[in-house]
N, C-alpha and C positions, 0 to 999 in steps of 0.2 A: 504494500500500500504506500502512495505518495505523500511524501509530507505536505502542508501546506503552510499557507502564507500567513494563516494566523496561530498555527504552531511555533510556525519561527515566532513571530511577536512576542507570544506566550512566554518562551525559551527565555527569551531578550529579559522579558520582564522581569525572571527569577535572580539577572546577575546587575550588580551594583556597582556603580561609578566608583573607584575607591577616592577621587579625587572631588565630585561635586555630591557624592551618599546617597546618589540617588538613582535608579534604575535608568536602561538607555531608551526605553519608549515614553515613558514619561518625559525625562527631560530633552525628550526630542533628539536625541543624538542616533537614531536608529533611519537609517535613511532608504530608502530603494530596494527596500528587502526581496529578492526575486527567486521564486523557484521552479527550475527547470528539469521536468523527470526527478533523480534522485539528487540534482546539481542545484546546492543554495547557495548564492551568495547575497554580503547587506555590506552597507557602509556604514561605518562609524565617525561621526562628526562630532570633534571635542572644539567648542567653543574658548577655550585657555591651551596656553603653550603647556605641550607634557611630554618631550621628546623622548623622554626616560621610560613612560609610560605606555608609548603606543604599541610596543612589541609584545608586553605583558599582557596588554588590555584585548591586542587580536588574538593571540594564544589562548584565553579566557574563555573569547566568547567561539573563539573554533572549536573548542574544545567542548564547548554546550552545546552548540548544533550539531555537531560531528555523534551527540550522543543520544540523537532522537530518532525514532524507529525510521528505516525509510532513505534515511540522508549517506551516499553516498561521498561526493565529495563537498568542500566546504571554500569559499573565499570571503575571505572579512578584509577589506581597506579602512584602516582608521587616518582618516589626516585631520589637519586642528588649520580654524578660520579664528583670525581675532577682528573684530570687530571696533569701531566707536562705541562709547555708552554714554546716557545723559549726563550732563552738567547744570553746573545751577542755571537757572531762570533769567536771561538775559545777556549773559558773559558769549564772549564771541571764542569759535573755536580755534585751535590755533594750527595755522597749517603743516600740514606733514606731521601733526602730531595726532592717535586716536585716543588714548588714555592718558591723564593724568594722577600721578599717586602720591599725596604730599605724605613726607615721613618725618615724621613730630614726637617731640617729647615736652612735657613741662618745664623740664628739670633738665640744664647742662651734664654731661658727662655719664650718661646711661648708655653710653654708646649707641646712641641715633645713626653718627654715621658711615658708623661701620656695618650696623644693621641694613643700612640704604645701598650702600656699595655691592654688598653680597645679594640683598635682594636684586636687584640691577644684573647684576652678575647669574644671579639664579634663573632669572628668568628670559636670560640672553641664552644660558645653558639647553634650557627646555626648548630651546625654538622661538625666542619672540626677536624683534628689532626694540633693542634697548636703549633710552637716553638718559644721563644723568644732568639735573640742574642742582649746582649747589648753589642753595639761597642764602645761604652763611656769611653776607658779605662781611661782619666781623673776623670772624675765624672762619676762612675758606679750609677746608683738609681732604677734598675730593682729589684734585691735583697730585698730594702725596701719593694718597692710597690707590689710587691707577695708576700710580708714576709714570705718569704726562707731565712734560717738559717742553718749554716752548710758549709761543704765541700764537693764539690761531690768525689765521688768515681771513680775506674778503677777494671774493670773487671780483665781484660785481658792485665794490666798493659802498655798497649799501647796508651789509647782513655779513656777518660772521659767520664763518665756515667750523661745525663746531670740533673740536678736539676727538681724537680717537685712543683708548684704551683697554685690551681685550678684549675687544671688539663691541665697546659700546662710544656712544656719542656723548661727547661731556662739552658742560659749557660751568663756569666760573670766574670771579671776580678775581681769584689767584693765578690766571692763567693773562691777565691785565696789569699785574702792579709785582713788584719785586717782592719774596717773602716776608720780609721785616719790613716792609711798611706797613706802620698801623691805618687802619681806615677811619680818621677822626672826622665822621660824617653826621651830619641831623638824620632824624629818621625820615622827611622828604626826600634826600639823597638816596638814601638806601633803598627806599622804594622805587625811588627813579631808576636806579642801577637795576633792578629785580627784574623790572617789567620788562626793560633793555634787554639784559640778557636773554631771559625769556622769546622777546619777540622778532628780536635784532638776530638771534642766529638761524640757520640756514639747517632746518631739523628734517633728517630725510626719512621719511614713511617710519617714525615710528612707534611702535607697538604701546609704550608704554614709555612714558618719562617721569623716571623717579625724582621729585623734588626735594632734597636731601636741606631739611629748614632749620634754623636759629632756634635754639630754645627756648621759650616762653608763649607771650599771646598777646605778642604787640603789633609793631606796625605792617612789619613783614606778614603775617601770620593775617593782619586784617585786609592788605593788599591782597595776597592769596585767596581769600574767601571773595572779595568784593568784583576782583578783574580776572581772576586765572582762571580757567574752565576746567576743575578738578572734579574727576572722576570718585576720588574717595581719597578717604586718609589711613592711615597706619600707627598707631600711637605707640613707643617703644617705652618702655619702664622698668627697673628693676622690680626685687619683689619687698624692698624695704619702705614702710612706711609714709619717710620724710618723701622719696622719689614718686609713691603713689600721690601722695597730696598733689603735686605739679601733675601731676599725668591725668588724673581728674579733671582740671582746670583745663587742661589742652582738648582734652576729649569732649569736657561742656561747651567750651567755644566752636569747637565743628558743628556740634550740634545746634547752636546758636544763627552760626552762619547758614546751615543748611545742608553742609556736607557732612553725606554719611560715612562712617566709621565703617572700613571696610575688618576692622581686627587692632588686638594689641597684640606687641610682640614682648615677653621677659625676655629680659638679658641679665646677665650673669646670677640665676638661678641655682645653678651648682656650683660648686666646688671642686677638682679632682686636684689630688696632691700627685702631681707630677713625679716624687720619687716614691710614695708609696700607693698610691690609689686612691688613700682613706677621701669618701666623699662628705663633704660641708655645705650647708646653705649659711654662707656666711652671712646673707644680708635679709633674711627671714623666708620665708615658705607659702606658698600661697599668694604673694600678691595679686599677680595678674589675675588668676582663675577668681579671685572675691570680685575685683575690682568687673573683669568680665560680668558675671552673674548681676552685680547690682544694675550695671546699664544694658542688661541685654545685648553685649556685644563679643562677639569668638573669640580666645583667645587663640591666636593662630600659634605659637610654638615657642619653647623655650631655649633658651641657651646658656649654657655653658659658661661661664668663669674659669677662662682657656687662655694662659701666655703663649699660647701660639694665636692666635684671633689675634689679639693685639699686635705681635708680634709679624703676623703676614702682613697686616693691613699698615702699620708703617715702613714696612718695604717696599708698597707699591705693588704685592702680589696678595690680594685679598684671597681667604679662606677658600673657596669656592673656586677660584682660577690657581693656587696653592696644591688646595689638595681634595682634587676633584671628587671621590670617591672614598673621602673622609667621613666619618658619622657627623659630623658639625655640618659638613657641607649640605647633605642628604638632609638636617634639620632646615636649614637655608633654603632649599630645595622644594620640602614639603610644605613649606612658608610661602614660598613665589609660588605654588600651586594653589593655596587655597585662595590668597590675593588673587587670583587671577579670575578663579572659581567664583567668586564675591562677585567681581566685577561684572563677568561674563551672564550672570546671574541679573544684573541692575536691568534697566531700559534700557532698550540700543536708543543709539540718535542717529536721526537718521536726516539732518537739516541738508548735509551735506548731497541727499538725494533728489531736493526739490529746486529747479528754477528758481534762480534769481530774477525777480519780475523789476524793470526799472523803468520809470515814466518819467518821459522825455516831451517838454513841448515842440511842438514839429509848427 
C-alpha cells in the first residue's frame, strides 16, 4: 500500500524543531511534500541561520519517513531564508540592512561586548551575512576584539566602506580616531556620530547587525529607540544582584520605547578553576532565570567565567572564530540560534515590497 501525502504530514508532525520547539507543519517549515509510488520527498524551510543544524535536522526527518509503511526511498532539502522583521512605528529602514539587534547591559563590565562579538560571530558561523556596529563611542573595543586595523575607506566619497573581520562587516568610532584619544564629547555629538556611522557606511545585504551599545539608558540608548529600526534587543547580565538592578532598568527602557526583548544572556555564571576543575558561582546563582521569569522574557544561555573568553577576545581572535568547536562556543552558538529563532518568529516587514507612490505636479 502507498503512503500518502497526509501521512507524511502526520510523520512531520511527530518531530520537533530543536531550534524554534516547535513541530515543522505547524511552524510552517514543511514545504512541497510530494509523493510518488513508494518515492517521498519534502522540503525543509528554516527561517534562522542553523548551518550546524541542517545535516542533523534532514537525517531526523529521513529517518521518520524512511520509517512508514510503504516508503521506499526518501529526499529531504533543508535550506534556511532570512528575512526583514518589523520595527518600530515610523523609523525608516536602513538599507542593505534586514535585522537589527541592539546588545545592552545596564551595568558596565558584564561583558556586553564580548557577548556581541561572539554573537556576531555565531551567527556569521551558522550561515547568516553579519554586521557589527559599535555604538560605544566612549570606549570603542570592537576594533580590538576583531583585530581590525586601519581606516576604512569611501568609494564614492559619500558613505564608508565598512571594515572586514572574520568575515563580518564592522563599522566604529575606533577605526576614526587614534586609541588614546579620549572622546570629550556632549551627548549631541555622540549621537550625531551614532547615527553617522550607522547611516554613513556602505552595509552590504546584511542579515543581521549586531549593535554592540554603551552601558546605561541615556542618550545613545534613546537615539536607538527613537531613529534606529531595531529589530529587538538582547540584554546581557551577570547573575549578581548589584548587575541585575542595571539590567532591569535596561530591559524596562526597551520596553518603554517599544522594543521587544528578544532574551537575556548570563555571563560569567560559572566558575571552573583552570588547574583543578573545582566549579564556583562566584557572583551568585540564579540571576538571569529570576530576572527572566519576573518579565516574561527567555533567558537564552549562560556562560562561563572562562580566562580564555577574555583572553581570545583581547587578541583579536574571539571564542567562536578561536575555538570553533569549543563547548563555550557551541553555548554562543545555541544563543545566535534562539536570537535568530525570536526574531524569525516577530512580523516580517514587508515595506520594502510595496511601491513607492510619489506625486508630482505635471
Amino acid at each position: 500500500m502507498d503512503v500518502t501525502e497526509q501521512q507524511v504530514l502526520d510523520a512531520l508532525k511527530e518531530l520537533t524543531d530543536p531550534n524554534t520547539r516547535k513541530d515543522y507543519v505547524s511552524s510552517k517549515s514543511a514545504r512541497n511534500a510530494k509523493v510518488e509510488g513508494d518515492k517521498v520527498s519534502v522540503d525543509i524551510l528554516l527561517g534562522y541561520p542553523a548551518k550546524s543544524q541542517i545535516e542533523p535536522i534532514r537525517k531526523e526527518v529521513t529517518a521518520k519517513l524512511k520509517s512508514l509503511p510503504g516508503v521506499g526511498s526518501v529526499n529531504v532539502n533543508v535550506t534556511m531564508k532570512i528575512v526583514p522583521h518589523a520595527v518600530q512605528r515610523g523609523v525608516k529602514l536602513i538599507p542593505g540592512v534586514r535585522n537589527i539587534i541592539a546588545v545592552a547591559s545596564g551595568k558596565g563590565g558584564v561583558g556586553k561586548s564580548t557577548t556581541a562579538v561572539n554573537l556576531a560571530l555565531a551567527l556569521a558561523a551558522e550561515g547568516a551575512s553579519v554586521g557589527v556596529l559599535d555604538a560605544d563611542i566612549y570606549g570603542p573595543s570592537q576594533p580590538m576584539m576583531l583585530g581590525i586595523t586601519g581606516r576604512p575607506q569611501s568609494k564614492d566619497g559619500k558613505k564608508l566602506e565598512p571594515m572586514e573581520g572574520h568575515g563580518l562587516q564592522a563599522m566604529s568610532i575606533g577605526f576614526l580616531i587614534d586609541t588614546e584619544t579620549p572622546m570629550v564629547w556632549r551627548g549631541p555629538m555622540v549621537t550625531q556620530a551614532l547615527e553617522q556611522l550607522l547611516n554613513e557606511t556602505q552595509w552590504r545585504e546584511v542579515d543581521y547587525l549586531i549593535v554592540d551599545l554603551p552601558p546605561g539608558t541615556g542618550d545613545i540608548q534613546l537615539t536607538l529607540a527613537q531613529r534606529v529600526p531595531v529589530t529587538g534587543a538582547v540584554i546581557v547580565t551577570t547573575p549578581q544582584d548589584i548587575a541585575l538592578i542595571d539590567a532591569r532598568k535596561g530591559l524596562k527602557m526597551f520596553e518603554k520605547v517599544g522594543i521587544p526583548i528578544l532574551g537575556i544572556v548570563e555571563n560569567m555564571s560559572l566558575h571552573i578553576c583552570s588547574s583543578c576543575g573545582h566549579e564556583e558561582r562566584i557572583f551568585g546563582e540564579g540571576g538571569g532565570e529570576r530576572m527572566g521569569k519576573d518579565y516574561g522574557v527567555e533567558l537564552l544561555g549562560a556562560l562561563p567565567l572562562d580566562i580564555k573568553i577574555r583572553e581570545q577576545a583581547d587578541s583579536g581572535m574571539p571564542t567562536v572564530v578561536a575555538d570553533p568547536d569549543g563547548r563555550t562556543a557551541e553555548i554562543y552558538k545555541r544563543i545566535a540560534r534562539r536570537v535568530a529563532v525570536k526574531i524569525a518568529e516577530k512580523q516580517q516587514d514587508h515595506s520594502a515590497a510595496f511601491p513607492k507612490i510619489v506625486v508630482q505636479n505635471t
